[in-house]
C-alpha positions as CSV (number, residue, x, y, z in Angstrom):
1,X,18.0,46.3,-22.6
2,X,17.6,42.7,-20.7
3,X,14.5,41.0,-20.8
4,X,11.9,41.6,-18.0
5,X,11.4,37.8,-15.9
6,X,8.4,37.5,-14.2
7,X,8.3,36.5,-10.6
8,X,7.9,32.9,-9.5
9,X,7.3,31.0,-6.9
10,X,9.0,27.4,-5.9
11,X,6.3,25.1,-4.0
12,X,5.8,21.5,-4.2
13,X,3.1,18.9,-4.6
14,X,2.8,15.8,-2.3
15,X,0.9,12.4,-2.5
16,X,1.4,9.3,-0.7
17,X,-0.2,5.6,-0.4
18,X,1.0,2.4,0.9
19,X,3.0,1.4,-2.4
20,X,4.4,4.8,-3.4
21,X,5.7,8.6,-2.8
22,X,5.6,11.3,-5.3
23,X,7.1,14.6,-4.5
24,X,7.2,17.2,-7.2
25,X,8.5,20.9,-7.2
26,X,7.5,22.9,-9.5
27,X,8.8,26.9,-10.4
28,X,5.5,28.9,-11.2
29,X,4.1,32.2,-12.1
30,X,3.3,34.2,-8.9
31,X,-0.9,34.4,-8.6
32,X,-1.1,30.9,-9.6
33,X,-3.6,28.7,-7.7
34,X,-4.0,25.0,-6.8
35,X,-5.7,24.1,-10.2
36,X,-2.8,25.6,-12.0
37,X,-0.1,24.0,-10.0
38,X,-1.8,20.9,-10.3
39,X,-2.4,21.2,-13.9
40,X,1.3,21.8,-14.7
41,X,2.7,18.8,-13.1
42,X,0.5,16.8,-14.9
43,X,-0.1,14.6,-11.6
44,X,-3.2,13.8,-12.5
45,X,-1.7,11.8,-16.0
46,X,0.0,9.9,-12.7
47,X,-2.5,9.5,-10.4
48,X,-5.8,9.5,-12.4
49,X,-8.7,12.5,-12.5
50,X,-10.7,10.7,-9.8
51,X,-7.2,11.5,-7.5
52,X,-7.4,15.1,-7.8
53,X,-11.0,16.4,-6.0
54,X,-11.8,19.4,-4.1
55,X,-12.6,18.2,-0.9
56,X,-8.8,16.0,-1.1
57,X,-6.6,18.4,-1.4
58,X,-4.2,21.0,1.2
59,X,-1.6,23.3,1.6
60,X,-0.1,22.1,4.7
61,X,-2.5,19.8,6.5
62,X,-5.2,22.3,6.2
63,X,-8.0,21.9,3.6
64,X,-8.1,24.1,0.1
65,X,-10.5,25.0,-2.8
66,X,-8.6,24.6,-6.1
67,X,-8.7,28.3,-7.2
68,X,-6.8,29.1,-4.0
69,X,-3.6,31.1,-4.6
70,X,-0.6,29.9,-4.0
71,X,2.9,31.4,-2.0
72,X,6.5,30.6,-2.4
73,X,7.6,27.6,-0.4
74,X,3.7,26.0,-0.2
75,X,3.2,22.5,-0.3
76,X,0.1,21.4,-2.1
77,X,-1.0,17.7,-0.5
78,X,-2.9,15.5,-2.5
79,X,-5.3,13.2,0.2
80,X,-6.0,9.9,-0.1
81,X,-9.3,8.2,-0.2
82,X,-10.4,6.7,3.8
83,X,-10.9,3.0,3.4
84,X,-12.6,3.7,6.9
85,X,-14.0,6.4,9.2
86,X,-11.1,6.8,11.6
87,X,-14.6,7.4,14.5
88,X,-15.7,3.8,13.6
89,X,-12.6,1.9,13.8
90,X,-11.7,3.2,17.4
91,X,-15.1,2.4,18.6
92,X,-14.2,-1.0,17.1
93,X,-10.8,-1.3,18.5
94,X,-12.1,-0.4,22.1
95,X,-15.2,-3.0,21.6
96,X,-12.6,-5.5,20.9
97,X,-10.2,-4.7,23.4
98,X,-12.9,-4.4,26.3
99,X,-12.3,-7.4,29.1
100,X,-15.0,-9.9,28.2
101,X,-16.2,-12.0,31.5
């Protein structure tokens, strides 16, 4: 009799900064969440713990807790840090730009 295989699910994990890309796909168990994906591509061996926060992660540009669960074909994004609010620096580009007399 052949061996049951449990279902999976192909989704992918994404980070990017100035210096670097990393794209990683990954085959899981279907039910896994964020937390697991992330804990099976060891990502956080590449990026460091501090990377890999709540409030910095998504599935497709839109903002998820780590035990959310995951479908075939998602793509978890890993977000980087603002060096600025992106608010401030317009005011400041529009104060700078404004005709001076």
């Amino acid at each position: 009799m052949p061996e049951k295989m449990s279902a999976t699910i192909r989704i992918e994990i994404a980070y990017a900064d100035p210096q670097r890309q990393i794209l990683r796909t990954l085959e899981i168990s279907l039910g896994s969440t964020v937390a697991d994906a992330l804990g099976m591509s060891g990502i956080a061996n590449t990026l460091g713990e501090a990377a890999i926060s709540a409030h910095r992660i998504g599935i497709f540009s839109q903002p998820v807790e780590l035990d959310a669960p995951l479908r075939d074909g998602d793509r978890i994004e890993i977000y980087r840090e603002l060096r600025a609010d992106p608010k401030e620096s317009r005011r400041r580009r529009v104060r700078d730009s404004a005709i001076k007399p």
